[in-house]
C-alpha positions, 0 to 999 in steps of 0.5 A, spaced: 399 332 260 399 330 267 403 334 272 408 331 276 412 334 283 419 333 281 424 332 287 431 333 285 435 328 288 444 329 288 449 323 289 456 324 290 461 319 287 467 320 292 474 317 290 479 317 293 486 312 291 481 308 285 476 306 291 469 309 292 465 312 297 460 307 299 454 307 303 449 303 306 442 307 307 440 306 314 434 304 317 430 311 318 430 312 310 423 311 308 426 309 301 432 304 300 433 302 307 439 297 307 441 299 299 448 300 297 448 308 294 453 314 294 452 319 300 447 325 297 439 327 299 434 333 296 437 339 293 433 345 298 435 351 294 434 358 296 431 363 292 436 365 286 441 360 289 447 359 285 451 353 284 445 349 287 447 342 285 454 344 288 452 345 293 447 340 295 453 335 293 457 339 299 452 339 304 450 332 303 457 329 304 458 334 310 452 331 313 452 325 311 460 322 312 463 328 315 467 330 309 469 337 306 468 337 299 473 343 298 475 341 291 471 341 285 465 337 283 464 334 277 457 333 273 457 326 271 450 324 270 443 325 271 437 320 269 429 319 272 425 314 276 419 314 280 417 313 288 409 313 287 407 319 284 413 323 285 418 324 280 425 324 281 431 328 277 437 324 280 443 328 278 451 324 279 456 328 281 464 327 282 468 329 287 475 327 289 478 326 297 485 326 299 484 328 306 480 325 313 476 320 313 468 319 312 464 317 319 457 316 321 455 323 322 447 321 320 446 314 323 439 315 322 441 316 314 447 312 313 448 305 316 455 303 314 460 306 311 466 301 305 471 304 300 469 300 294 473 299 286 467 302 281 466 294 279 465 291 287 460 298 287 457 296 281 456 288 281 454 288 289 447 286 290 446 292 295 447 297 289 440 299 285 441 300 278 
């Protein structure tokens, strides 16, 4: 069996008022530049940390578009693929927004921000499967 470095990887699907949170991965990204995706990154876990994918969801959206997640965050689903050698653990998360709006806190990681309906999301060009 070979062994493989795997990368945990936590997207947040935010909704507010039936539309999600969108973003286009900006140009500093080394993977997926101009793909349409949910705001998220690599979970960086301390030793014996709790709540890990919570709190990567968290961080992420701070950084990200600026948003404070202070509601709960729902697991929703979780599947692999591969960049190179590397194996990635993506695991979708849900969270729900009523207050501030998102801005371009990482323009470097993010490009743009669009509030979509999940089937404008899905169907868009932009949008991996």
């Amino acid at each position: 069996m070979q062994d493989h470095r795997v990368i945990v990887n936590v997207e947040v699907a935010v909704v507010r008022d039936g539309q999600y949170l969108a973003t286009v991965r900006g140009g500093g990204e080394e993977y997926g530049a101009g793909w349409l995706g949910f705001p998220g990154g690599k979970a960086n876990p301390a030793p014996a940390m709790s709540n890990v994918l919570e709190e990567t969801a968290r961080r992420e959206v701070r950084e990200e578009v600026g948003l404070d997640l202070d509601g709960p965050i729902d697991y929703v689903e979780s599947h692999t693929f591969a960049i190179g050698d590397e194996i990635v653990l993506d695991v979708v998360m849900l969270a729900r927004s009523t207050t501030d709006d998102p801005y371009l806190a990482a323009p470097d990681e993010v490009a743009g921000i669009e509030w979509l309906p999940f089937e404008a999301f899905r169907d868009d060009p932009r949008t991996q499967p």
